[in-house]
N, C-alpha and C positions, 0 to 999 in steps of 0.2 A: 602708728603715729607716736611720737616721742616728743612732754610734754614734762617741765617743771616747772610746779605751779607754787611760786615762793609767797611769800608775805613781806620779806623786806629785800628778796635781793642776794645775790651770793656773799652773806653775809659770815660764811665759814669756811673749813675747810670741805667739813660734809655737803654745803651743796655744790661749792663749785668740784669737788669730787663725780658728783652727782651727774654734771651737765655734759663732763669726759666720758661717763658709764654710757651717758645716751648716747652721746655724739661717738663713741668710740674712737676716738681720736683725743691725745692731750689737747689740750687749751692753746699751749703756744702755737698750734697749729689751725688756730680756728679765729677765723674772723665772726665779730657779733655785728650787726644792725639793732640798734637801740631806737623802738617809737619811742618819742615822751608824748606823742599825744594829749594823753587824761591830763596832763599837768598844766594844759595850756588854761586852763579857766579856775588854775585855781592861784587865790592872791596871797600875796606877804612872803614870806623868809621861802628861796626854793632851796634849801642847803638839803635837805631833802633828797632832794632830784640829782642835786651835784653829788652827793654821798653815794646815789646808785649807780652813776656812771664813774665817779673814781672805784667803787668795787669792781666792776667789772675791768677796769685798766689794771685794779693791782692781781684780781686772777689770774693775767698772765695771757688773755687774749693777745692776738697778731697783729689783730687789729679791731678797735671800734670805732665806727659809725652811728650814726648819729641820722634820722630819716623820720621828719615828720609827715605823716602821712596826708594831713590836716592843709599840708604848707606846698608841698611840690603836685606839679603834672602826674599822672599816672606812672606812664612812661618814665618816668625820671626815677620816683620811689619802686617801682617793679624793677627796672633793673639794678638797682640798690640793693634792694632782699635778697633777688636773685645770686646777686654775688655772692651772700653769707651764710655762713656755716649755723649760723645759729640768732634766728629771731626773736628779741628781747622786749619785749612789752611795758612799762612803768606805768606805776602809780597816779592817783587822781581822782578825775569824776571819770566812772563806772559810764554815767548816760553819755557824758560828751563824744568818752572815749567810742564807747558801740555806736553812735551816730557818727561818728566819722570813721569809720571802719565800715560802715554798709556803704555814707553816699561815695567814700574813694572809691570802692570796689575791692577793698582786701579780703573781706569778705569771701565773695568769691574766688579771691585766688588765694585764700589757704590753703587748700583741699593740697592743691598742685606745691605750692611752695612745703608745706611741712611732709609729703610724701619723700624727701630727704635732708630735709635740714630739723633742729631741736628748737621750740621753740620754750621761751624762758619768759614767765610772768612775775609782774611783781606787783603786789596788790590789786590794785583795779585790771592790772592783766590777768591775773589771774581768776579774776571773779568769771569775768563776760567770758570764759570758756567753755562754763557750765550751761545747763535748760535755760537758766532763769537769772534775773537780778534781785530777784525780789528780798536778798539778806542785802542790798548795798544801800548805803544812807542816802547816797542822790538819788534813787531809787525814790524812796520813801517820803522823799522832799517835794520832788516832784514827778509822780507817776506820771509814767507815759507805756511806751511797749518794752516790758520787763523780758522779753525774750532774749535770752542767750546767744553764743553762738554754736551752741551743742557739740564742741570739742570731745567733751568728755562728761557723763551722764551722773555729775553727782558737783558739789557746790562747795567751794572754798570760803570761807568767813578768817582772812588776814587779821593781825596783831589781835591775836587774844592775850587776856590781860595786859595790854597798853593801858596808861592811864590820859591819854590823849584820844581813845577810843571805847567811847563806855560801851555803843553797841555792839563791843566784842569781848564784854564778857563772859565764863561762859553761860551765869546765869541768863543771859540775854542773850546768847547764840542759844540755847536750848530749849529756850520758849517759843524763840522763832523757827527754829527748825524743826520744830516737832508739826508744822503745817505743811512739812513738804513732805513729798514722797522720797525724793532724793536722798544719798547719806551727804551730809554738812563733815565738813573736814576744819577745822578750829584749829589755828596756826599760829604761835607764838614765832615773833620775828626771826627767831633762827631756823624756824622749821620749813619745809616745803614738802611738795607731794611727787613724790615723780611716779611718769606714767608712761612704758614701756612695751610698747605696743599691746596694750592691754591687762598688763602687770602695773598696779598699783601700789606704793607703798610709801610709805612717812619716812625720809632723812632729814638729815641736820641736828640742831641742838634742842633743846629746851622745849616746853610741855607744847601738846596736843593735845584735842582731844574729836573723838570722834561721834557723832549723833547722828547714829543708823535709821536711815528711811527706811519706805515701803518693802523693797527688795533685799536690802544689804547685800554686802558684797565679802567675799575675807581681803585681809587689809593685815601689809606684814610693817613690820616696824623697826629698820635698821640702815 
């Protein structure tokens, strides 16, 4: 499984570098499928959401799409994914987002879809890929089933040190993740995690930081 779990988004050269190392293939030759999903329930300025999808236009994609899961027939969004090279996930509510990722059924058809295509998180994408939600704000707001989609056995905590994000500072990434067993990955918006059929390691730009659970893991940095 091949898996970039960003914070804001191909926001450099290093991650969308990144997306070509997974995908083995340049960018100009790869079509994305963009969910925005998470974003539907959240209100006021989306410039946001428009910023992460003109990133992914000026990487240099084939093409992108655009596929809410939320919004279309099964049928309609499956063969949508189907067609692309690389499944892109966006930002938002963490809860909205995994709730309508279980009642479409995507869910279920990860397993099959990412046994050849790369999939690319951004934010709230990349959280609900871990055990758990239990580092995400909607989360916290309003508990319900914090269970992940267990992509991958260790928890992303997006825009460290934002000041639009106080619960990701890392004083407060480190308080909280000192309750899990998992390792917590603490991503400042340029950074993401790429995961490599089982090869883990930090690119992109600007700090990180890492807060080793129960297990650890080694963890390269380049």
């Amino acid at each position: 499984m091949r898996l970039l779990l960003t914070s804001a988004g191909l926001v450099n050269a290093g991650s969308c570098a990144a997306v070509e190392a997974l995908a083995r293939r340049p960018l100009s030759s790869l079509t994305v499928a963009v969910v925005p999903t998470a974003a539907n329930v959240i209100g006021g300025d989306k410039g946001w959401l428009i910023a992460d999808l003109v990133n992914f236009q000026r990487a240099g994609f084939a093409q992108v799409d655009i596929v809410d899961v939320s919004a279309l027939d099964r049928e309609v969004w499956a063969a949508r994914l189907h067609e692309a090279h690389v499944l892109a996930v966006t930002g938002g509510d963490t809860t909205h987002l995994l709730r309508w990722v279980r009642r479409s059924g995507l869910d279920r058809a990860l397993g099959e879809l990412l046994l050849e295509r790369v999939y690319v998180g951004i934010s709230a994408g990349s959280m609900v890929t871990g055990p758990h939600l239990r580092l995400s704000r909607s989360v916290q707001r309003v508990p319900e089933d914090t269970e992940g989609l267990g992509l991958v056995d260790f928890l992303v905590q997006p825009h460290l040190d934002s000041p639009h994000f106080p619960s990701a500072s890392e004083r407060a990434v480190r308080e909280a993740a000192a309750h899990f067993a998992e390792d917590t990955f603490a991503l400042a918006d340029g950074r993401a995690v790429s995961v490599d059929d089982g090869a883990v390691r930090v690119v992109g730009e600007g700090r990180h930081v890492v807060v080793p659970g129960g297990a650890g893991r080694p963890v390269h940095d380049g």
